[in-house]
Z-matrix of the N, CA and C atoms (Angstrom, degrees):
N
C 1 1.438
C 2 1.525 1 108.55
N 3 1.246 2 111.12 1 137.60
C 4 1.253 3 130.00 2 -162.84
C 5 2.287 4 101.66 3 -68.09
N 6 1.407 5 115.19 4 127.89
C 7 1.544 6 98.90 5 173.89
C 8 1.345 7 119.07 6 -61.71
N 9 1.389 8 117.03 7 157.26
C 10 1.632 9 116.60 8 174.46
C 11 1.970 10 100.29 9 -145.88
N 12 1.497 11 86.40 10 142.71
C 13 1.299 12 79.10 11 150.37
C 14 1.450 13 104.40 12 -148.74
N 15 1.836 14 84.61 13 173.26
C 16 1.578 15 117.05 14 -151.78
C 17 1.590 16 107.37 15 -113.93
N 18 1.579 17 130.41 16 100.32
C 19 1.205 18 113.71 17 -173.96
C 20 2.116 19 90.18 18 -158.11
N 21 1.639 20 87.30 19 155.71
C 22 1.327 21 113.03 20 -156.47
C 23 1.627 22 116.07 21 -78.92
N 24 1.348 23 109.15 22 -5.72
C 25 1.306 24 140.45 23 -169.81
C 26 1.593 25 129.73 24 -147.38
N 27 1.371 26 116.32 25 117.24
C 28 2.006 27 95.44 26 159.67
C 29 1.480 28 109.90 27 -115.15
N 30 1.232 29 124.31 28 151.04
C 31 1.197 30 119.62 29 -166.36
C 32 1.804 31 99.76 30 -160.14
N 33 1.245 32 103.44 31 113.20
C 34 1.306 33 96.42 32 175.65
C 35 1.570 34 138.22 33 -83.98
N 36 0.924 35 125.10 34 160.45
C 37 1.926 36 130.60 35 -154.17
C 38 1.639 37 107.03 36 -10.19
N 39 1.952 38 107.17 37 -58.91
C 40 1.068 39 107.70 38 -175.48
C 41 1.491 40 111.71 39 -72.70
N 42 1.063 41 123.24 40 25.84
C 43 1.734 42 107.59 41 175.98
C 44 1.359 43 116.78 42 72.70
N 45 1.727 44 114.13 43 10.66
C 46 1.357 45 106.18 44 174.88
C 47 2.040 46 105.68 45 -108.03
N 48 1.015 47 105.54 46 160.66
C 49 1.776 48 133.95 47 161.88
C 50 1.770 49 96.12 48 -42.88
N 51 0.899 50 107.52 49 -39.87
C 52 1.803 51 99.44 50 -168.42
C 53 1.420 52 113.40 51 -60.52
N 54 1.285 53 107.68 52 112.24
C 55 1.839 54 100.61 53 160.00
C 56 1.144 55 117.61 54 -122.71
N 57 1.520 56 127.58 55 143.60
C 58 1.176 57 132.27 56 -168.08
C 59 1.475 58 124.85 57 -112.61
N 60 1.422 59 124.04 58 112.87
C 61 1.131 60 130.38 59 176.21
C 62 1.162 61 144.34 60 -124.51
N 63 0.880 62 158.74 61 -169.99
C 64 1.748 63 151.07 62 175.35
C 65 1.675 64 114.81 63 -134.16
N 66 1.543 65 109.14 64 4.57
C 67 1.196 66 97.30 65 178.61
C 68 1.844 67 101.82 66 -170.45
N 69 1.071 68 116.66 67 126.77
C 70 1.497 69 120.64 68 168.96
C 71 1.625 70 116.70 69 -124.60
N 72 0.962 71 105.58 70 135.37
C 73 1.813 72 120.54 71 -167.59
C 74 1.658 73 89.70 72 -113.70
N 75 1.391 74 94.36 73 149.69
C 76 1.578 75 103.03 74 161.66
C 77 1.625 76 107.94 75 -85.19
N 78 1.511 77 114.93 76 160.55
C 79 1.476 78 111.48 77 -175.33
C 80 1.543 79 101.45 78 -93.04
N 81 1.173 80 123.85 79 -14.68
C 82 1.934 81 104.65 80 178.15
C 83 1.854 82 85.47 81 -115.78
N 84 0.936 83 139.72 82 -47.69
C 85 1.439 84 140.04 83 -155.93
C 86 1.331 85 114.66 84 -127.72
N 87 1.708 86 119.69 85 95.01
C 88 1.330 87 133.38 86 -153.15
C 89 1.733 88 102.02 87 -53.95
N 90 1.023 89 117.53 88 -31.35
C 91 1.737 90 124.78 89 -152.45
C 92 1.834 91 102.84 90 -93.38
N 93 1.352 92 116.77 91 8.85
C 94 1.578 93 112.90 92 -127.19
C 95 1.558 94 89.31 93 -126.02
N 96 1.375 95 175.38 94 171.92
C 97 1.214 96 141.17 95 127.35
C 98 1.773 97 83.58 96 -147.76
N 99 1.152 98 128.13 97 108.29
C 100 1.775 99 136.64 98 171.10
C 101 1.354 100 121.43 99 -85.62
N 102 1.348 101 117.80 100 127.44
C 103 1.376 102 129.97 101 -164.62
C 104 1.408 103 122.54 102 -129.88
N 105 1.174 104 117.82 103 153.19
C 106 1.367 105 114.91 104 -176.84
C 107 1.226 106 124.62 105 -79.94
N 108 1.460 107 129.67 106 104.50
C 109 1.317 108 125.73 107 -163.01
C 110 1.609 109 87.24 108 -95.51
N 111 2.072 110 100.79 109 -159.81
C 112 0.917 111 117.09 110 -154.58
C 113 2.495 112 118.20 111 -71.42
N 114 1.273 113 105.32 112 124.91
C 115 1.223 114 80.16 113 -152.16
C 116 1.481 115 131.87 114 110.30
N 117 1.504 116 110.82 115 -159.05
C 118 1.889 117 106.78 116 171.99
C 119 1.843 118 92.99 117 -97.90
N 120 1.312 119 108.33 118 5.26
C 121 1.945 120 95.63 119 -157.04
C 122 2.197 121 87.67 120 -75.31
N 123 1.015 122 109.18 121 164.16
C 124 1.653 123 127.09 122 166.89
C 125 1.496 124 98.00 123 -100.66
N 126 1.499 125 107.86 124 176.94
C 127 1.293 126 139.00 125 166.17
C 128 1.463 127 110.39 126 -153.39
N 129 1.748 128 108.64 127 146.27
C 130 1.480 129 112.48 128 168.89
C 131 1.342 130 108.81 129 -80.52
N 132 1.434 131 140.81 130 120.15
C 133 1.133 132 162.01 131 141.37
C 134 1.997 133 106.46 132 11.55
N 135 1.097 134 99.33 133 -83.01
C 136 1.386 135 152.74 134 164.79
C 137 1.633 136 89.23 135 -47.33
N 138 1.216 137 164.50 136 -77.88
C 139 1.113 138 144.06 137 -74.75
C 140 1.930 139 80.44 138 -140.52
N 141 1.996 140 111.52 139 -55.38
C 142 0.995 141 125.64 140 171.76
C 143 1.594 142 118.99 141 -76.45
N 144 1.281 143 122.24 142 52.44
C 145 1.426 144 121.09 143 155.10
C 146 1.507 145 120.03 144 -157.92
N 147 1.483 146 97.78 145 134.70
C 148 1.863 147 118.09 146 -153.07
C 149 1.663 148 92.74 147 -51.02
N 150 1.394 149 121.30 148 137.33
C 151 1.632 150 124.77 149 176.53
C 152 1.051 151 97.38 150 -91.14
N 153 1.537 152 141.74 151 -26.57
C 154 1.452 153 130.24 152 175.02
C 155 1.267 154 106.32 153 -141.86
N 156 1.589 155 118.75 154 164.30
C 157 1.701 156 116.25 155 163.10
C 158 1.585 157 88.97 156 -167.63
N 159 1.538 158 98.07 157 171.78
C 160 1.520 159 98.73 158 -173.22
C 161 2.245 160 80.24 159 -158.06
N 162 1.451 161 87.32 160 158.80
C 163 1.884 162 92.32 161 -178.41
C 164 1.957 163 71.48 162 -136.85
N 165 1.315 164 93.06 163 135.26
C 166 1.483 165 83.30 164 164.59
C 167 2.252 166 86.93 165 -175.53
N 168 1.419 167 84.09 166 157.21
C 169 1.597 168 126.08 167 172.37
C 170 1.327 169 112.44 168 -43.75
N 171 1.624 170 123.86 169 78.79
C 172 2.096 171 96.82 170 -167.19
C 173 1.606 172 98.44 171 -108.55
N 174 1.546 173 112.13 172 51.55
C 175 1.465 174 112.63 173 154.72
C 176 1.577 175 106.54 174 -113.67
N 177 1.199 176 105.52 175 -27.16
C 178 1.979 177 116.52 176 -178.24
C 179 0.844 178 103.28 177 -40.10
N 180 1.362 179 115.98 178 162.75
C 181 1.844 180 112.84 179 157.80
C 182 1.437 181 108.00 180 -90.70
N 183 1.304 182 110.89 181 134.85
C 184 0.683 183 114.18 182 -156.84
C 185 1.766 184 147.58 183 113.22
N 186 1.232 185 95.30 184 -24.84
C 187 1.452 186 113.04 185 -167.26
C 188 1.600 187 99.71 186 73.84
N 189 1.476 188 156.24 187 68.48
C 190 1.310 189 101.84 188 174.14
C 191 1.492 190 135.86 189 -116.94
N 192 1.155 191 116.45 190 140.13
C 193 1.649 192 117.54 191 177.98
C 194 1.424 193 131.24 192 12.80
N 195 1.147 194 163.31 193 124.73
C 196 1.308 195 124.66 194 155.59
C 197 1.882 196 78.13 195 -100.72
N 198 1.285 197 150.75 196 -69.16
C 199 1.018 198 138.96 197 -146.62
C 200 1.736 199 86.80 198 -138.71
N 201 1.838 200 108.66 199 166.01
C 202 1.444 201 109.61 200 178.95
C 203 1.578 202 100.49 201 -165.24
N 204 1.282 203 122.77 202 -175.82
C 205 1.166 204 127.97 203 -179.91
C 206 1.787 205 110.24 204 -147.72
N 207 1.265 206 136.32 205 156.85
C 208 1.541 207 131.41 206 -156.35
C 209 1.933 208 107.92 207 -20.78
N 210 1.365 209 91.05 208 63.97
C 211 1.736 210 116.02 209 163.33
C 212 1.537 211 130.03 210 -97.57
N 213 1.483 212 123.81 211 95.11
C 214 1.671 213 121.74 212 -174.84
C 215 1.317 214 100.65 213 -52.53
N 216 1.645 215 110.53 214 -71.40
C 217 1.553 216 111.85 215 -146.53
C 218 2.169 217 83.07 216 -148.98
N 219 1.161 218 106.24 217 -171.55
C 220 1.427 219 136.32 218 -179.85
C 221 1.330 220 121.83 219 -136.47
N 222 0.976 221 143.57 220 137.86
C 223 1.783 222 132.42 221 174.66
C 224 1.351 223 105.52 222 -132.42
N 225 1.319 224 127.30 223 108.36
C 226 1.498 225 120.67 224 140.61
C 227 1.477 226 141.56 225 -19.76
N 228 0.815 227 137.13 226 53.95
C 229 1.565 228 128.25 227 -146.43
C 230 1.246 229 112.97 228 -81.34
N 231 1.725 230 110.97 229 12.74
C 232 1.678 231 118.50 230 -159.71
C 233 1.472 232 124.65 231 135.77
N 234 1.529 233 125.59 232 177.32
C 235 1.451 234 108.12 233 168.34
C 236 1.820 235 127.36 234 -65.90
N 237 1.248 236 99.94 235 107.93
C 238 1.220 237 118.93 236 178.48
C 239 1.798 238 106.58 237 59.37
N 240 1.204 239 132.83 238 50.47
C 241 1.187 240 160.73 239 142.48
C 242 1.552 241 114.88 240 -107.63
N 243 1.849 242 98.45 241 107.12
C 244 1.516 243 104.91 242 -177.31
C 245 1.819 244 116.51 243 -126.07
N 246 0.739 245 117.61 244 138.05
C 247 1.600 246 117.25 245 168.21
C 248 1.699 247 112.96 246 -99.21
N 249 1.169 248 127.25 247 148.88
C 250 1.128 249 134.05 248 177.44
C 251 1.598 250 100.77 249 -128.91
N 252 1.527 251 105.72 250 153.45
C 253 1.384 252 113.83 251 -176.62
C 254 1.463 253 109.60 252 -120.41
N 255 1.174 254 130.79 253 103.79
C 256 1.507 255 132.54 254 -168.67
C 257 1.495 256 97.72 255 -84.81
N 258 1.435 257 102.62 256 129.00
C 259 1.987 258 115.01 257 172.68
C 260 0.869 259 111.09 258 -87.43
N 261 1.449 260 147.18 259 -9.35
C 262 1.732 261 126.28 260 154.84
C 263 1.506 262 91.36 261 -138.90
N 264 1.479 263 85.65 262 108.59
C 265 1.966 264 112.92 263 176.15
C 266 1.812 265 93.65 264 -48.64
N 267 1.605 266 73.35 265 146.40
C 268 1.937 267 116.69 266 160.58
C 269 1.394 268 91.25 267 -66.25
N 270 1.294 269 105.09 268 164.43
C 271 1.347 270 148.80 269 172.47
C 272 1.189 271 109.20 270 -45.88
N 273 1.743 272 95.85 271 -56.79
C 274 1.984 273 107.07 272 -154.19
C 275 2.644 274 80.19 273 -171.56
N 276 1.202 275 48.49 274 -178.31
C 277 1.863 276 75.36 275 -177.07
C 278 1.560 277 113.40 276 -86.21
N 279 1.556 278 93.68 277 5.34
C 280 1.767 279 84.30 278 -170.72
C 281 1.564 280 84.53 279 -118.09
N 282 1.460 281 123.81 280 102.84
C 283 1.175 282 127.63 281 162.91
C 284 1.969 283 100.43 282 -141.95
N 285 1.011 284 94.63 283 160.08
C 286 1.807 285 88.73 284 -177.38
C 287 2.022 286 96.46 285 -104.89
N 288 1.419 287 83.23 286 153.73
C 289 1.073 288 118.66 287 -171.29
C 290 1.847 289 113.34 288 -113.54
N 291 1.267 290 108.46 289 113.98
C 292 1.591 291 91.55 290 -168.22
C 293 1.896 292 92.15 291 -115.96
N 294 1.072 293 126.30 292 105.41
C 295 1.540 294 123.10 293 162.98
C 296 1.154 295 131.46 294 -112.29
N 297 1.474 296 140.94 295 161.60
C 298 0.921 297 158.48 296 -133.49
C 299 1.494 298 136.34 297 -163.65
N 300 1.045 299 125.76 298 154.00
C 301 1.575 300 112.80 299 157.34
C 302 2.299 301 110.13 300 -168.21
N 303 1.104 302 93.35 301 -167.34
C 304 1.579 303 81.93 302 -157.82
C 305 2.282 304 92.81 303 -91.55
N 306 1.019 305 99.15 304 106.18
C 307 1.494 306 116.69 305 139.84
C 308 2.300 307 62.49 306 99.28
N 309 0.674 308 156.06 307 -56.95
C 310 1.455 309 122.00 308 176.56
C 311 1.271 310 139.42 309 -78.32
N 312 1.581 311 120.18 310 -177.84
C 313 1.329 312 103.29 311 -164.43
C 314 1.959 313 105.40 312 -109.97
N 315 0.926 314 89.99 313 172.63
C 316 1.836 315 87.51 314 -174.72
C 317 1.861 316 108.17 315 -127.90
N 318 1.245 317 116.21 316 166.35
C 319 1.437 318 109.07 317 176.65
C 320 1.540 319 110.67 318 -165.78
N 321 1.441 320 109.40 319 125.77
C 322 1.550 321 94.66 320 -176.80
C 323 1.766 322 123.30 321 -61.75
N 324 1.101 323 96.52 322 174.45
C 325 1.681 324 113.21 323 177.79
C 326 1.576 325 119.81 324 -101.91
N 327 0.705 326 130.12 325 59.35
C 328 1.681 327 125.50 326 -168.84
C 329 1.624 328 113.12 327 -48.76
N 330 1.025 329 114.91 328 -31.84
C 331 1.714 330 120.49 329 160.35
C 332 1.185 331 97.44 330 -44.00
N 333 1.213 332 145.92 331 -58.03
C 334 1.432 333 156.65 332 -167.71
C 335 1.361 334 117.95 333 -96.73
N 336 1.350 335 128.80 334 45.80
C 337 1.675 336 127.22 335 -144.55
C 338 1.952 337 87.64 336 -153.98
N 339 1.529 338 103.41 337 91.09
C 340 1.746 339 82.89 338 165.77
C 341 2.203 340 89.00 339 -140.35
N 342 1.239 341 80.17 340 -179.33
C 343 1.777 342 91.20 341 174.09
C 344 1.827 343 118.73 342 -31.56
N 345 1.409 344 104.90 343 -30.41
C 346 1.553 345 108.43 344 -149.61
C 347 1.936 346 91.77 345 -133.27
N 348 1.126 347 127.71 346 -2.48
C 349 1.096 348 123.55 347 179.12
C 350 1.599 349 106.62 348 -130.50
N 351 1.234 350 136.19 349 173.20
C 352 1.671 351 140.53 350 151.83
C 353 1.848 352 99.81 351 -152.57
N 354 1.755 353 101.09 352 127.65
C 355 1.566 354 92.36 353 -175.56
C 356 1.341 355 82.75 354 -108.58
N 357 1.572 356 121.40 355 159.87
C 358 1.344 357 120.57 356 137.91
C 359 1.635 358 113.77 357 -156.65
N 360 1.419 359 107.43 358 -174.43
C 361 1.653 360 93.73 359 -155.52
C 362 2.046 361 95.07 360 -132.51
N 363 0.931 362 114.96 361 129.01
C 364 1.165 363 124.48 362 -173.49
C 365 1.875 364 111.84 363 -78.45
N 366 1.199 365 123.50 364 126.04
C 367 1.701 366 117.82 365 -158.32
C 368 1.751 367 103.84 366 -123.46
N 369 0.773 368 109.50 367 102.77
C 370 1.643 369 122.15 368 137.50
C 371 1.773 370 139.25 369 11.72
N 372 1.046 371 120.33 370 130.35
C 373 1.689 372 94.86 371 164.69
C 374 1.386 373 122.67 372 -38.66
N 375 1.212 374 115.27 373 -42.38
C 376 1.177 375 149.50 374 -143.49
C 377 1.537 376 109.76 375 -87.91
N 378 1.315 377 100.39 376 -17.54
C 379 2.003 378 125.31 377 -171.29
C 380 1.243 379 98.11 378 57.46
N 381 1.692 380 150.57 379 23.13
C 382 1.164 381 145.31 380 176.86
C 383 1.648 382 90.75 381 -99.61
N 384 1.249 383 124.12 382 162.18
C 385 1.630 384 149.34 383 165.51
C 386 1.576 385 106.23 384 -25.60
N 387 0.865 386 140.68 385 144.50
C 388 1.744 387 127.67 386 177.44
C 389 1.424 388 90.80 387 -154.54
N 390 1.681 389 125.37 388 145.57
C 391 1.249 390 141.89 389 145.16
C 392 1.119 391 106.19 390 -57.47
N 393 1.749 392 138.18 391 146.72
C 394 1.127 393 135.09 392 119.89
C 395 1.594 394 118.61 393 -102.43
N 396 1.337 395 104.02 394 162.26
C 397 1.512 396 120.59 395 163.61
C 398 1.687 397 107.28 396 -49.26
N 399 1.309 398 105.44 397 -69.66
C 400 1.460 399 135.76 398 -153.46
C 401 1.756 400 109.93 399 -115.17
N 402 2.035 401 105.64 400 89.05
C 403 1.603 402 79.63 401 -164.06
C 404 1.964 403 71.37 402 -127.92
N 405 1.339 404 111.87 403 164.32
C 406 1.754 405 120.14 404 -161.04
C 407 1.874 406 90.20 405 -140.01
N 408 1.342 407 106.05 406 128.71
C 409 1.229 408 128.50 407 156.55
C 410 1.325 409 120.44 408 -106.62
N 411 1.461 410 124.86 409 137.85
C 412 1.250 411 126.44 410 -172.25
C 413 1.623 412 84.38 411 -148.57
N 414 1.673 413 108.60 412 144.19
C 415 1.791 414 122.56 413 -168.87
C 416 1.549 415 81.88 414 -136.41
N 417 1.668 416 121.74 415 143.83
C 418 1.648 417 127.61 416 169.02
C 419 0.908 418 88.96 417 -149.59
N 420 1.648 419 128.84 418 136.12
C 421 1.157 420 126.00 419 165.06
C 422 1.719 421 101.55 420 161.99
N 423 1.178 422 135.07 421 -142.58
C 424 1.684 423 119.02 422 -148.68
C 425 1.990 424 76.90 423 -135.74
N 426 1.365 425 96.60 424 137.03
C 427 1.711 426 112.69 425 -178.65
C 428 1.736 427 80.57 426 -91.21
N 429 1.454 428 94.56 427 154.89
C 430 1.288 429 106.24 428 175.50
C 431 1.649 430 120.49 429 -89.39
């Protein structure tokens, strides 16, 4: 049987709460790590954090980046029609997509929606295609 110990506190050298690590495993389910959210409710570790996002320029040519997270490339596909290329694929195609941009509204593309891609097209007063300056992708959902 594997040793354990059992204690009411961790506290490192200096007497503070901080511990520092590079890696946490769940103890029955390696991928799994459950936390205390708001309240008595939990959260999966793992389950609540964005697998990709990108903040980027969608008047540039180009689309381009200012900052991103497991992001290949970007594609313009038009006015305010964008594809994003995710570098370590989703699961499946059913992950949500939350986007954005400053004072318009955005909406994904499901025509354009698989494991390794998410298109969507940024809209206007006007509900026609619109550039923004300032448009934000955020991907949640299970890496494959």
């Amino acid at each position: 049987m594997p040793s354990q110990i059992k204690v009411d506190e961790i506290k490192n050298v200096a007497g503070q709460y901080k511990i520092k690590t590079d890696t946490f495993e769940g103890q029955t389910t390696a991928g799994s790590i459950t936390v205390q959210g708001e309240g008595s409710a939990t959260t999966n570790l793992q389950q609540g954090l964005l697998k990709c996002w990108v903040e980027f320029d969608g008047t540039a040519s180009g689309a381009a980046a200012r900052d991103s997270f497991n992001l290949t490339s970007m594609t313009d596909n038009g006015t305010g029609n964008y594809l994003v290329t995710i570098a370590n694929d989703m699961a499946s195609a059913d992950y949500l997509n939350i986007s954005g941009s400053n004072g318009l509204h955005s909406v994904g593309n499901n025509s354009n929606k698989t494991a390794s891609v998410c298109g969507f097209t940024v809209h206007g007063a006007d509900h026609g295609g619109a550039d923004a300056n300032r448009v934000q992708v955020g991907i949640a959902g299970d890496l494959a």
